[in-house]
C-alpha positions as CSV (number, residue, x, y, z in Angstrom):
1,X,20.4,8.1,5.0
2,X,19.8,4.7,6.9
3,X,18.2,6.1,10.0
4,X,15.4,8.2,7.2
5,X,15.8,4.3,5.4
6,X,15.3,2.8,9.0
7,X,12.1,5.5,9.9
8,X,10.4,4.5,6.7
9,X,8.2,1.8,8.3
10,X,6.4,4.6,10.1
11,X,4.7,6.1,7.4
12,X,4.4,2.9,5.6
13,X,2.4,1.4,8.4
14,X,0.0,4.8,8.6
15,X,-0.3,4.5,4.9
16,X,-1.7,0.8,5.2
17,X,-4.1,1.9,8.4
18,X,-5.6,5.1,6.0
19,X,-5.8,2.9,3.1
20,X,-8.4,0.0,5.3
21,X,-9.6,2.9,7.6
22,X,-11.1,4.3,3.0
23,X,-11.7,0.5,2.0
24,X,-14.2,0.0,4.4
25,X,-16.5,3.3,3.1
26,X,-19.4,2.9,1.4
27,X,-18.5,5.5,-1.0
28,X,-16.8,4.3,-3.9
29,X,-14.7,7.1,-4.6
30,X,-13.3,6.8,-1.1
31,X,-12.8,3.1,-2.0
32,X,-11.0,3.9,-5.3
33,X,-8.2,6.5,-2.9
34,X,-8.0,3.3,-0.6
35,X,-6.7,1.4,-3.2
36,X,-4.1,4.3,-4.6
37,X,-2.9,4.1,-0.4
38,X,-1.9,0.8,-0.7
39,X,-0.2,1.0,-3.9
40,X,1.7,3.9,-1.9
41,X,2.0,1.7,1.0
42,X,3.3,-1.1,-1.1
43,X,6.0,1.0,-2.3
44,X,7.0,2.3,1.6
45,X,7.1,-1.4,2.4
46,X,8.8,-2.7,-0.6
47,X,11.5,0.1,-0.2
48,X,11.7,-0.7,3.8
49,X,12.2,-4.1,2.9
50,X,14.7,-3.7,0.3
51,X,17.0,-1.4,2.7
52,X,16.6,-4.2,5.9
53,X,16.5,-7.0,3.4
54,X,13.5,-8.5,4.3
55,X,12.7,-10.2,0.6
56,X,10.4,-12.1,1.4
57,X,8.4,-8.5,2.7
58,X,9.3,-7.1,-0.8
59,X,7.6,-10.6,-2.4
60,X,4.7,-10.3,-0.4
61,X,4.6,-6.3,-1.6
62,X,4.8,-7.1,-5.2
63,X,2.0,-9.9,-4.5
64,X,-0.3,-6.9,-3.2
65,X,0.6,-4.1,-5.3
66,X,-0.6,-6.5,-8.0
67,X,-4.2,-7.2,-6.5
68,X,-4.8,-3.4,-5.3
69,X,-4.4,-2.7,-9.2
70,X,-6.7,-5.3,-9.8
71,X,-9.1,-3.4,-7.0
72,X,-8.2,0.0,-8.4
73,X,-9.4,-1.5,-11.5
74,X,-12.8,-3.4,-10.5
75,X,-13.4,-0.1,-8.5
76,X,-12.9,2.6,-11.5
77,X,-14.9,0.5,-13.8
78,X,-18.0,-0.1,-11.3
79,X,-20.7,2.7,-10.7
């Protein structure tokens, strides 16, 4: 279980890199998916950082999971 626990940054960090590669579109429903990446990258990190006990990682995780919602958000409601 720790080594899957330990590999869990790799996806985490491919999450982050799909979710600015959609950000950057200039369609919004690609920038709405960007937004439900993070929230799944936030969660990869979160859980990466719980398992190497990096709490100041998970912090900064919660911090962004709140303000992709707040995207997710701004972005559903604009159109």
């Amino acid at each position: 279980m720790n080594e899957w626990l330990d590999a869990l940054q790799w996806p985490a960090m491919a999450t982050t890199l799909l979710a600015t590669w959609l950000i950057s579109s200039s369609r919004r429903y690609k920038r709405n998916w960007a937004f439900w990446w993070y929230i799944a990258s936030n969660v990869l990190w979160a859980a990466w950082g719980w398992h190497d006990g990096a709490y100041a990682l998970i912090a900064l995780q919660l911090g962004l999971f709140l303000l992709n919602l707040r995207g997710l958000r701004k972005t559903e409601s604009s159109g």
